[in-house]
N, C-alpha and C positions, 0 to 999 in steps of 0.2 A: 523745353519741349512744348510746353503749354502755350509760350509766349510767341512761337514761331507756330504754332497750331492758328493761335489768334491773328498773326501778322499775314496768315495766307487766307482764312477766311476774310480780311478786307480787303485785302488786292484781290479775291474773286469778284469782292459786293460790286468792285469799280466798273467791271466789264457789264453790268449789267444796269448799270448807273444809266446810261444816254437812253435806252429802252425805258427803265421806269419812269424817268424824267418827260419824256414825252407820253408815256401812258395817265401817268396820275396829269399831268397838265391839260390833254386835248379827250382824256375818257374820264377819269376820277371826279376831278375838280368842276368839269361841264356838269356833271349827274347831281353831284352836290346843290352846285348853286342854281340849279334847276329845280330841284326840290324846294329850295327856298325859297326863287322867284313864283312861285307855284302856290305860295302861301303867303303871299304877299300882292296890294294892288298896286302897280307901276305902270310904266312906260317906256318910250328909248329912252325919255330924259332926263330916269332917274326920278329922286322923291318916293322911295317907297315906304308905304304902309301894311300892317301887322294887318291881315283879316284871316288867319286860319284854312279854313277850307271852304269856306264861300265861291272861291274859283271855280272848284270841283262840282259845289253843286251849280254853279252855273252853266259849266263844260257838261252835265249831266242830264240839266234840263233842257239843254239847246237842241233842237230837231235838224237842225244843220247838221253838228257832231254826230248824230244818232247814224243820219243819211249817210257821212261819210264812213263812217264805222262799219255798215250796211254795206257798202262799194267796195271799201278794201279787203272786207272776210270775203265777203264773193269773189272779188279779183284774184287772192292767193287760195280759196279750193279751187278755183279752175284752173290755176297760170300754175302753180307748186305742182300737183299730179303729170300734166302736162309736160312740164320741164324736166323730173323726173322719168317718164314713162319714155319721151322721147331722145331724151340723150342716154340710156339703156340702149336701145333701141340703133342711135347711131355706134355707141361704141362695141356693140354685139356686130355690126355688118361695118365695121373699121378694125376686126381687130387681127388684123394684119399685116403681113409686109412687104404688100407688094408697092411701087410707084402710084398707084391710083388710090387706094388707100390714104399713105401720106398727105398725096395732092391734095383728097374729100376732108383730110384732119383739118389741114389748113387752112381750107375754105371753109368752114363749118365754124372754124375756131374765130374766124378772123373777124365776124362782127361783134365781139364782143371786146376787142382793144378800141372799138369807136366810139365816140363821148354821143351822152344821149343828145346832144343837140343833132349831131349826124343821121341819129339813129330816124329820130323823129322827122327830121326833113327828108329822108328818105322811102319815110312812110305816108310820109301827106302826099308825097307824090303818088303812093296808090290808092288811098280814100278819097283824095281832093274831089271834089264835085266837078263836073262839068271837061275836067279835063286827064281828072286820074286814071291810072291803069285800072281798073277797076270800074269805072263810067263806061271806057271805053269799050273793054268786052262785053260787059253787060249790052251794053247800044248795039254791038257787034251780032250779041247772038238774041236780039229781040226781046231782052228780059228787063222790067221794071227795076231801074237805077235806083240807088239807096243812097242816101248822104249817112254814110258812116260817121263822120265825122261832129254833124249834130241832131241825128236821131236817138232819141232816149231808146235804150235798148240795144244801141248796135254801138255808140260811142267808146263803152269800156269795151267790149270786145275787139273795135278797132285797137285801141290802149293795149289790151291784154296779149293782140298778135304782133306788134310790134315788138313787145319786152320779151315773150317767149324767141320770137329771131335773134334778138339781143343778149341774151343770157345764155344761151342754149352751149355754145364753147363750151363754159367750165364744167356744166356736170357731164358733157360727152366726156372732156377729158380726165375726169379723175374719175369714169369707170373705167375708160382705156386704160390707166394706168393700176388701178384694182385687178380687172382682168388681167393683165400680164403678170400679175404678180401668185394665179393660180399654175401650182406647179401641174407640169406636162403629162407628170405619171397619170393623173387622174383623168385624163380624157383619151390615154392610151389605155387602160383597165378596161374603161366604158363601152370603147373601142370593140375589145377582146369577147363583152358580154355581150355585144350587136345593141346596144341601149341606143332607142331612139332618139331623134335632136332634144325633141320635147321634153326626154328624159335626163337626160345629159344637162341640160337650163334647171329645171326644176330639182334637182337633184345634186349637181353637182356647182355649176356656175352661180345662181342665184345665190344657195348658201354658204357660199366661198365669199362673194360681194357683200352680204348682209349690213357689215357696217358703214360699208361707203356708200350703202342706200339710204342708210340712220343720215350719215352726216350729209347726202346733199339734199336730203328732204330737210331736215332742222337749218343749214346753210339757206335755200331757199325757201324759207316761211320768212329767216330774219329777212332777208333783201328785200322779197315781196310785201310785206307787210310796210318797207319804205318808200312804196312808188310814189315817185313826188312828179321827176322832170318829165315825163313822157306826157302825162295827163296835165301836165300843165301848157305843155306845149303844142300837144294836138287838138287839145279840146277844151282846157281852158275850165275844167270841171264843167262841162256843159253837156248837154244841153240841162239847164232846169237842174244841176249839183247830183247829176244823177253818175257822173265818172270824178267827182271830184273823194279823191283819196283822203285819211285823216294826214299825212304829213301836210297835202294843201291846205286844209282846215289851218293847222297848227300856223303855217307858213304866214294865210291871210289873215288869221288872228293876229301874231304876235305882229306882222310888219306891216299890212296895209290899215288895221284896226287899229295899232298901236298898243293893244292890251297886250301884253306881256305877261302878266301874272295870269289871266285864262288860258292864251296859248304852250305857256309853262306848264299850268296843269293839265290842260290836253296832252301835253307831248310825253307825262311823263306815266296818265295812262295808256296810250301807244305802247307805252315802255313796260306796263305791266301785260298789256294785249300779246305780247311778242315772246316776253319770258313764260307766260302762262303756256301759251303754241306751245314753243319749242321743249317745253317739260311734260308737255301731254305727251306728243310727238313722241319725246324718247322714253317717255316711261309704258305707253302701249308696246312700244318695237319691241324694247327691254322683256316685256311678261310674255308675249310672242314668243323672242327667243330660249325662254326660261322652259316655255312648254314646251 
């Protein structure tokens, strides 16, 4: 009995062999030798040397990192809330079944199957200077043209309205799919007591969703906090590194810099910036809910 006990828990292990095998290869083994390259002075080409944490306080005292560090916590309190509040928002006036419905899922859903090269060329065509959607109304209705694009102060914003059109799909769709999953009885009760809309959201909908509001706020802190391709492709961290994000930091350390062991240990405090977030994140939600 023992022996056929043992012989089915390894023909379970197998089924889940090709999943580990690619988890510990492209998540495990990367975090590892990151940590190492991190403590170490290197290159692409190899040769590396033992120096500790030298990296870190380099990565610490650099005013560049400081600046990107500064752009990407700004970037995710305002794009996180955002993206949140508004896919709420579409999935509460989506949540339906009629044909027009449907249609709005699909078109709402659909920029976010686009690779951010799309995404971004689609958007220069509204910031561009001189020629963008955006020149031109402004020209249209008499009002001082802005170069979004390399004005300090409007740059990430340009960046920030792009990725909120880009991402917006997945949190509509997995509150659509939370809200359907509140049973019917409870807004026919609500119904019966004349309980206002306002009442009925606060009362009944919102604390039914609670947790698929936890996980696309923590979902969306991870993403945000990795804005790399947008800002690199609209603005190039520009004007003056005031939209350049830390994954570009990490990015032009390790590959156009060639330092490797600084950009190692940039990337793998990112790594502690992000796990910090998303434990705040859930343990406020958590005491919230508790009260």
């Amino acid at each position: 009995m023992a022996e056929s006990y043992r012989r089915s828990s390894w023909s379970n292990a197998l089924f889940i062999l090709p999943y580990m095998s690619v988890f510990i290869t492209l998540l495990v083994f990367p975090l590892f030798w990151g940590m190492w390259l991190s403590l170490n002075k290197t290159d692409l080409f190899g040769g590396a040397k033992f120096i500790g944490i030298k990296n870190y306080i380099r990565v610490f005292n650099d005013p560049v990192f400081a600046q990107a560090v500064w752009n990407t916590v700004v970037f995710v309190l305002v794009s996180v809330p955002t993206l949140v509040a508004l896919g709420l928002f579409l999935a509460l006036a989506l949540n339906k079944t009629t044909k027009g419905s449907s249609f709005l899922r699909g078109l709402f859903f659909s920029s976010s199957v686009l690779s951010v090269t799309i995404v971004t060329l689609i958007w220069r065509f509204v910031f561009v200077p001189g020629d963008g959607l955006l020149y031109l109304i402004f020209t249209k209705m008499g009002w001082e043209t802005i170069n979004f694009l390399s004005t300090e102060g409007w740059s990430l914003f340009a960046v920030g309205v792009a990725t909120v059109w880009w991402c917006l799909g997945l949190p509509m769709m997995l509150f659509l799919a939370s809200l359907q999953q509140i049973p019917g009885d409870l807004y026919e009760a609500a119904a019966l007591d004349n309980a206002s809309r306002w009442r009925i959201l606060t009362r009944i909908t919102l604390p039914s969703i609670k947790s698929t509001i936890l996980l696309v706020t923590v979902v969306q802190i991870v993403f945000q906090f990795q804005l790399f391709g947008q800002a690199q492709l609209m603005t190039n961290g520009g004007p003056s590194g005031t939209s350049r994000p830390i994954v570009m930091y990490i990015y032009e350390t390790g590959f156009i810099r060639w330092d490797v062991g600084m950009g190692a240990a940039a990337s793998e405090v990112l790594f502690l910036i992000i796990l910090v977030a998303a434990m705040v994140q859930y343990w406020v939600t958590s005491n919230k809910e508790e009260a």
